[in-house]
Structure formats: C-alpha cells, structure tokens
N, C-alpha and C positions, 0 to 999 in steps of 0.2 A: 211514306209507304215503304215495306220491306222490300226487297227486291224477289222473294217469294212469294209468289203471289197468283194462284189462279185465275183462269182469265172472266169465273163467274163474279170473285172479287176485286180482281179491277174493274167490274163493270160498274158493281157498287160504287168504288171508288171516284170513278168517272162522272155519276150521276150525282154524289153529295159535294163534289168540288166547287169551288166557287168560281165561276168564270172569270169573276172580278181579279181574279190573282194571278193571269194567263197572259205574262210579259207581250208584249206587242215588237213586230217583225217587220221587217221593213220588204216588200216586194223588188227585186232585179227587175233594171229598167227594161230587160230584153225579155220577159217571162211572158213565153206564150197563153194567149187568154185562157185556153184550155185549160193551164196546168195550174191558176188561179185557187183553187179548191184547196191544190197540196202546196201550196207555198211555204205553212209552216213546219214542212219539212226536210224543205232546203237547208242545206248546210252538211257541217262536219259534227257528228256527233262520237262522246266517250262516255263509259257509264264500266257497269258491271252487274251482273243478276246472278240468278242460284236456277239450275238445272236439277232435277230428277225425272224417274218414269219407272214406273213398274215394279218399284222398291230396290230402283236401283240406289236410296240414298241420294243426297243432295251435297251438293257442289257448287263452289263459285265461281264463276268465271269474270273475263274482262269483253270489253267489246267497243268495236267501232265501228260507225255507219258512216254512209254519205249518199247521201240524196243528190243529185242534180240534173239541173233540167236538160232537154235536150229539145233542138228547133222543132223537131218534126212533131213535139209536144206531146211526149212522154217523157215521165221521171224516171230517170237511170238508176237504180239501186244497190248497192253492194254493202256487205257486212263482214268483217272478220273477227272471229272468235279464239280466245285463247284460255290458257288456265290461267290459275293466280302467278305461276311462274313467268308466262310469257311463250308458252307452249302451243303452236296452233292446234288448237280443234278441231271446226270448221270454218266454210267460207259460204256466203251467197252472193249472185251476180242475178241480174234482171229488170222487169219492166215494170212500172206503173202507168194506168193511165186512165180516163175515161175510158166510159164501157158505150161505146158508138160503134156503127155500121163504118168502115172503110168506107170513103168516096176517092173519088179521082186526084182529089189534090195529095193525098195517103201516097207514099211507096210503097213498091212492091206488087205480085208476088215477085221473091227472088230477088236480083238488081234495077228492075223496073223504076224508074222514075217517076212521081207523083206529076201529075199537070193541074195547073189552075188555083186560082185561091183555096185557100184551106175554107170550110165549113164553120168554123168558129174563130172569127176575127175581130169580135167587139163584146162587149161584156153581154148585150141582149143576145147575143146568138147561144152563150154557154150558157143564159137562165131558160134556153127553151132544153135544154137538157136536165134541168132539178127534177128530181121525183115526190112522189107524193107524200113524201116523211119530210120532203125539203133540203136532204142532202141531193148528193149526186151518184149513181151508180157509177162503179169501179171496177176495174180488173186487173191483174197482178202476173205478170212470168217473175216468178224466182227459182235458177238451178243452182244445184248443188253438188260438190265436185264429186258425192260418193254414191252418183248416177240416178239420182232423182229430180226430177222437173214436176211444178205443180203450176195448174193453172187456176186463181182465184179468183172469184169474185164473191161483190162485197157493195158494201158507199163510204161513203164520207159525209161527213156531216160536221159543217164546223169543225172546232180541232180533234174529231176521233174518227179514226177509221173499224171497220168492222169487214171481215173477209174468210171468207171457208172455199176449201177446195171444190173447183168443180170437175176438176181431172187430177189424174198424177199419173207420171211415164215413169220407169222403173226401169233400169237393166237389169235383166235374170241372174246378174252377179250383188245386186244392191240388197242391204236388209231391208225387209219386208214393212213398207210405210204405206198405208189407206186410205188418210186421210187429213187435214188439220186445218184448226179455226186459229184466226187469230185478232186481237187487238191492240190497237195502237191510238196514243193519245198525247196531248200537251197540259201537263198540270204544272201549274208554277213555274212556269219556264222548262221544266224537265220533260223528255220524251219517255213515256213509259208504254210497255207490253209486254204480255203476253202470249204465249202459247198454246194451245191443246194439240191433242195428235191422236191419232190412232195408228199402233204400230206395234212390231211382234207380237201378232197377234191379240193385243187387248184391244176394247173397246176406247170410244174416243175419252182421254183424262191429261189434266193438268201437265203441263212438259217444263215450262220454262216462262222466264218472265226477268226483265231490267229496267232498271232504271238508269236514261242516260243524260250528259250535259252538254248542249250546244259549244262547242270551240271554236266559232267565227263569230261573236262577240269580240 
C-alpha cells in the first residue's frame, strides 16, 4: 500500500487483505480483560505517510506512536509527527477505550476513587459487551496541542478500527476543524490509517493516511 491513501481506499484495502498474512502478538501478562479487543495495538510504533487537504499538495511526513495500556483499562495514546527533516509538526495525546456506562469500580468525577471490582474481570463479562456486527463499540479522547479536542466513537472489530467524531472543542483562537473519520488497521504486520476531516471550511475529504512498523519486536 502507498502511504497515500484515502480512508474510502483503505477500506477496500482492508476488506481484500488476507487475514492469513496478519503476524500474530502476544498479549501482556498484566492486560486488562477490557482492553483485550486493542491488544494489537500495543506497542511502539514508526512509519511515515503523505498528508494533503484542500489542494494544499502533498507531503511526507514521519511518525511515531505508542499505545499503552493503563490499569484503570483504557489505552493511553500518543502520536508525534514530523517532516522528512525531523521538524515537529504535530502531536496527539489521549484515551481509548470501550464505550460503557461508568460504574463504581470507574474513578472519578475529578480525584474520586473508584470502589469495588471492576465490571469486566473475565473474558465472559467483555463478550456481553460485542455488538451485533460482532466487534465491540469504542470511544476515543484525542487532544491536540493547537487547541482542539475531539471526542470519537466507533468499534472495533478484529484488527480494524473504525471511528468518526461525535464532538470536537475548539478554542476561538484554533483553525476551524468540524469534523473527522478515521481508520485504523493491522495488514501484514504493519499498522495502517487513515484520515478524513472536515476543515476550513470544506466539506468532509481525504486528509492523511500511514503506514507504520511495530519497534518492540
């Protein structure tokens, strides 16, 4: 796959892969059952993709993720982006998780303390949460340092994820951002996605899209 790639054709892409060719990962002995679903997204990943929008022309950039898990069984998210020089870009920081109702064993609001066993402590308690496609509903905090926060939801399904904004917070000083889908997947061992957006004013279209390679091998 090029690393230009709309996220209508990597869907394509997604769907004609062979599953058969999707290296296998080994689970962390400590990986909350919850967080089961995104396991193979753990790790440290490095890649690079091609950015455009709006006719702004196309660019390559570089990139590096890391997934990891956290007790309270959400995946911890961060991304940083650079040019071909080694130029920051941007950055993302944020949450992944199942899309569940808070109960008591949860923290919070605020410094609050969670009490009591958690809701999903054994493989059957997270299959009463599959939906009726067979993945699992998802939801996503990703902020970003040039004052926009979006809140996503999505599923998961086997190795691909699928996610569009259901909100986005904006400070009255940030450029003007609406909206964005996005996808993410495991082909061949490599993590690929893309992007759409809607933003200065256009309608939602093609933003960005990479391909990256696991570094904790």
């Amino acid at each position: 796959m090029h690393p230009s790639q709309s996220l209508a054709s990597l869907h394509s892409y997604f769907t004609n892969s062979s599953r058969g060719n999707v290296k296998l990962f080994v689970l962390p002995d400590d990986l909350p059952i919850e967080l089961t679903p995104f396991a193979f997204l753990i790790g440290n990943w490095k890649g690079s993709g091609v950015v455009s929008y709006a006719g702004s022309g196309e660019s390559e950039f570089l990139q590096t993720i890391k997934f990891a898990p956290v007790a309270s069984g959400k995946l911890q998210y961060e991304s940083w982006v650079t040019d071909i020089s080694g130029k920051p870009i941007s950055s993302e920081h944020g949450y992944w998780m199942l899309s569940r109702p808070n109960d008591q064993s949860d923290a919070g609001p605020g410094l609050l303390p969670g009490s009591g066993e958690s809701a999903i402590t054994v493989r059957e308690d997270l299959e009463l949460w599959r939906n009726e496609t067979g993945g699992f509903d998802i939801e996503a905090l990703i902020i970003q340092p040039t004052g926009v926060a979006e809140l996503y939801f999505g599923q998961i399904k086997g190795a691909r994820i699928d996610i569009a904004t259901d909100a986005v917070l904006r400070s009255p000083n940030a450029k003007e951002y609406a909206s964005g889908q996005r996808m993410w997947g495991l082909v061949e061992g490599a993590l690929l996605w893309a992007w759409d957006m809607a933003a200065l004013g256009n309608p939602l279209k093609s933003h960005a899209s990479a391909r990256l390679v696991r570094q904790d091998a």
